[in-house]
C-alpha positions as CSV (number, residue, x, y, z in Angstrom):
1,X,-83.7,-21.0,-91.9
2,X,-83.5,-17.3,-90.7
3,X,-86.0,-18.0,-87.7
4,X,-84.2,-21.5,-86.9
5,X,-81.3,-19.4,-86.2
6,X,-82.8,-16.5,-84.7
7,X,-85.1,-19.1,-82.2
8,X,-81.0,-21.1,-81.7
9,X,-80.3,-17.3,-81.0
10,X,-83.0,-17.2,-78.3
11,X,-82.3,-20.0,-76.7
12,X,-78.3,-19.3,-76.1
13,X,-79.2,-15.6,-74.9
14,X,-81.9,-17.6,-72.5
15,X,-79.2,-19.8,-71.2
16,X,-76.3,-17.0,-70.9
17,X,-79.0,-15.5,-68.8
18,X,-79.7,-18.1,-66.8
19,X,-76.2,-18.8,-66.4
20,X,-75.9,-15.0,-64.8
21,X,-78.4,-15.2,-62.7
22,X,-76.9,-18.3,-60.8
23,X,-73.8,-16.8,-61.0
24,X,-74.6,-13.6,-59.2
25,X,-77.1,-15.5,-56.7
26,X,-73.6,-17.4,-55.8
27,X,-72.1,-14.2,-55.5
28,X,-74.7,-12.7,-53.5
29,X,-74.9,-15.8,-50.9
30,X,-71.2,-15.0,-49.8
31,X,-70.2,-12.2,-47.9
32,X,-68.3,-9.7,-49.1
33,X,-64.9,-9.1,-48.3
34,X,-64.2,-5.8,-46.8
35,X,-60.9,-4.4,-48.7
36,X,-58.6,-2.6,-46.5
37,X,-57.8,0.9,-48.2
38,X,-54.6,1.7,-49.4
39,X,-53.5,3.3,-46.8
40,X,-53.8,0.4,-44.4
41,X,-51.8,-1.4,-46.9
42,X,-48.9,0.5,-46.8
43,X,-48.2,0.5,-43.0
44,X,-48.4,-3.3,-43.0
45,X,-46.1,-3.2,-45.9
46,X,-43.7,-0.5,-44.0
47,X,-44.2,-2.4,-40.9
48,X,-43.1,-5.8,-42.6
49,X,-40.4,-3.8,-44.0
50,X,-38.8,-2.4,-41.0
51,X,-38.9,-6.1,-39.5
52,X,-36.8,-7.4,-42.3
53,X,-34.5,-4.6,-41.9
54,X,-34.6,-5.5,-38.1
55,X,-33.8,-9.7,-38.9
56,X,-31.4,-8.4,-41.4
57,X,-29.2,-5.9,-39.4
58,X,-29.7,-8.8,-36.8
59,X,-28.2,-11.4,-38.4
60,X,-25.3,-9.2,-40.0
61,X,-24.6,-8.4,-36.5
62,X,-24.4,-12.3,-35.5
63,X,-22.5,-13.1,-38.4
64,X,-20.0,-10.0,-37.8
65,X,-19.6,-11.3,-33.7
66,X,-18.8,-15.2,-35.2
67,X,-16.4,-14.0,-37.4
68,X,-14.5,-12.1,-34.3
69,X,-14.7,-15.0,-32.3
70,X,-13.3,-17.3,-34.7
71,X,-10.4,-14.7,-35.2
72,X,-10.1,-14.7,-31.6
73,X,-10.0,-18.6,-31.7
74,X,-8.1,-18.8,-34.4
75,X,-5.1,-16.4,-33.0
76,X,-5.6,-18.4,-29.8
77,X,-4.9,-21.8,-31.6
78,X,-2.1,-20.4,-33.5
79,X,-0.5,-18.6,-30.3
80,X,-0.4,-22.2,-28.1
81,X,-0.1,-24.8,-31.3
82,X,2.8,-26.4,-29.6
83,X,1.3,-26.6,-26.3
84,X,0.7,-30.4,-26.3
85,X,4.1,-30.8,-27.7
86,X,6.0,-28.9,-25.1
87,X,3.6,-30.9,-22.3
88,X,5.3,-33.8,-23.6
89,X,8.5,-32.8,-23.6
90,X,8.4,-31.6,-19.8
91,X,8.9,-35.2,-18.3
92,X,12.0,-35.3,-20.4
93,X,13.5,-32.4,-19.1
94,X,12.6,-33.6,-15.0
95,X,14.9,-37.0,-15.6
96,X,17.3,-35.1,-17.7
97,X,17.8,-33.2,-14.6
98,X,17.9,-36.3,-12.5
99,X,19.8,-38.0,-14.7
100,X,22.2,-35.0,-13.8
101,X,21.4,-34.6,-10.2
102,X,22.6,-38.5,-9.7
103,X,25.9,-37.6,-11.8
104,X,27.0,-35.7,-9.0
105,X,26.8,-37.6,-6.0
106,X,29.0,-36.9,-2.8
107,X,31.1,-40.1,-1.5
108,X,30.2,-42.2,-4.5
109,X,33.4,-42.6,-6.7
110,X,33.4,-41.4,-10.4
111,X,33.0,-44.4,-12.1
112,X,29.5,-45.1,-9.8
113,X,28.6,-41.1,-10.9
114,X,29.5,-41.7,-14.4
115,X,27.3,-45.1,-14.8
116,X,24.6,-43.8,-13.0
117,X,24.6,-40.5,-15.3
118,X,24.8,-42.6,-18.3
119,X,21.7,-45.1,-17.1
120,X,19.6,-41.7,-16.8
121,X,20.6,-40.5,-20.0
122,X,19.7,-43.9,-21.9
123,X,16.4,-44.0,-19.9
124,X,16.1,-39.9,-21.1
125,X,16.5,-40.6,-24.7
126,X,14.6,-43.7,-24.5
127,X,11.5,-41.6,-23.2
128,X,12.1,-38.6,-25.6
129,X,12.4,-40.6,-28.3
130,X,9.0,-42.7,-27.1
131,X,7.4,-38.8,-27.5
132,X,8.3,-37.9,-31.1
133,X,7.2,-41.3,-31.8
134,X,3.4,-40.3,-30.0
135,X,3.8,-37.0,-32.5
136,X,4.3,-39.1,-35.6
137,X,8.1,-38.1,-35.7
138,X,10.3,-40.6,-37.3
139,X,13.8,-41.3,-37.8
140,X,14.7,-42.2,-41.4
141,X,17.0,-45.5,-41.4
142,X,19.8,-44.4,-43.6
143,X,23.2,-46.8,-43.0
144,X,23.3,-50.1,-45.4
145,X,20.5,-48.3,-47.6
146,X,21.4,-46.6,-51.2
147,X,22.0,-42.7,-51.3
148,X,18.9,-41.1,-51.7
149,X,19.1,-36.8,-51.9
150,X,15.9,-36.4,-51.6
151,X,16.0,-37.1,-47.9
152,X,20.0,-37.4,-47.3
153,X,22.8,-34.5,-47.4
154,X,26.3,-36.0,-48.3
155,X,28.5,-34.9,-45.9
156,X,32.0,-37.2,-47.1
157,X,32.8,-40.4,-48.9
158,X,34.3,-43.4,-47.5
159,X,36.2,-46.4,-49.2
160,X,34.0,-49.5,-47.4
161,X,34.8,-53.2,-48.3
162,X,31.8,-53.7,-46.6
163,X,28.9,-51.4,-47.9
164,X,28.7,-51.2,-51.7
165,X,29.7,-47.8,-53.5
166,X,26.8,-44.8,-53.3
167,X,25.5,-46.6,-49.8
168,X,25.8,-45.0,-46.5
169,X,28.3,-46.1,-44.5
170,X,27.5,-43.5,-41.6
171,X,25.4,-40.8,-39.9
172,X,26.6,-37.4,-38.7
173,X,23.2,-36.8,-37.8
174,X,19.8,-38.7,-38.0
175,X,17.0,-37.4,-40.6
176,X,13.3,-37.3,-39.2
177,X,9.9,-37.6,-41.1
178,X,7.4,-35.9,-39.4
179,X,4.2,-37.7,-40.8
180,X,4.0,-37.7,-44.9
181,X,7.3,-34.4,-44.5
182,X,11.0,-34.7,-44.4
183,X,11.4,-32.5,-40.8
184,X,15.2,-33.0,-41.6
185,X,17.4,-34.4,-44.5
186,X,20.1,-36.9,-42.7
187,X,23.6,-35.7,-42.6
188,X,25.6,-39.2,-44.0
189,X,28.6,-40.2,-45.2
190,X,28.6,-42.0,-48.8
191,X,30.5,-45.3,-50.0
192,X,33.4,-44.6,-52.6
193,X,33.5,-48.1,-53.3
194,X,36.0,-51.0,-52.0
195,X,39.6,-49.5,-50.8
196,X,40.9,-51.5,-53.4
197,X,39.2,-49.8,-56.6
């Protein structure tokens, strides 16, 4: 039993060498890679190094310019924000000054001057109005409807046969919404109730 294992022995050794021998012919049949020495290493480490630093010093510079220019923009936007607004509004002021230029005219008696200013007035405030509309500014409808403080500021009550008690009877001045806001609460006078009660 001793030599079957030492001739199983044999064989294993025979292939193991067999196996190394292939192994190293393999080896042999490729050429060699020729390692670049440390010090070669290093500079193409350093010089990969520096060129990060470069893309990095880069990009912080980029980054530090867009954040001017967006201040820049930004300052900009907030300096003119009511440019389009004021556009608007500048056709409104050229007939309010016709409107007041036609007033006034020579050998036209008053009651001519006096229609004629109130026809450019009505044709003013149509167009000014037509503008607030174009910015999303709205007039709250407040007369007939229930007192609401959230959105009107009671100025007075009123006994009114006509409009039940907490209703507004009348506006001292109109309340806007601009878009989903209250721009301004409406200034309104408040039902009492019937004379009577």
């Amino acid at each position: 039993m001793n030599e079957d294992k030492k001739n199983e022995q044999a064989l294993n050794d025979q292939d193991l060498g067999a196996a190394e021998e292939i192994i190293s012919e393999e080896a042999g049949a490729e050429e060699p890679e020729i390692e670049k020495s440390i010090e070669d290493l290093l500079l193409e480490a350093q010089a990969e190094i520096e060129d990060w630093q470069d893309r990095a010093l880069r990009a912080a510079a980029d980054f530090e310019n867009f954040k001017k220019r967006m201040e820049r923009e930004r300052a900009s936007m907030l300096k003119y924000h009511g440019e389009s607004i004021f556009r608007e509004l500048l056709p409104v002021v050229d007939n309010l000054e016709r409107a007041v230029e036609q007033g006034v005219v020579d050998g036209v008696d008053a009651e001519q001057n006096l229609k004629a200013l109130l026809e450019g007035v009505e044709l003013t405030l149509k167009s000014l109005r037509t503008t607030l509309e174009k910015f999303e500014v709205k007039p709250i409808e407040t007369i007939g409807e229930p007192f609401d403080p959230t959105i009107q500021e009671a100025l007075s009550m009123e006994a009114s046969n006509s409009v039940p008690a907490n209703h507004v009877v009348g506006e001292y001045e109109k309340g806007y919404h601009y878009k989903d806001r209250l721009l301004r609460a409406a200034r309104v006078i408040v039902s009492s109730g019937t004379a009577d009660a």
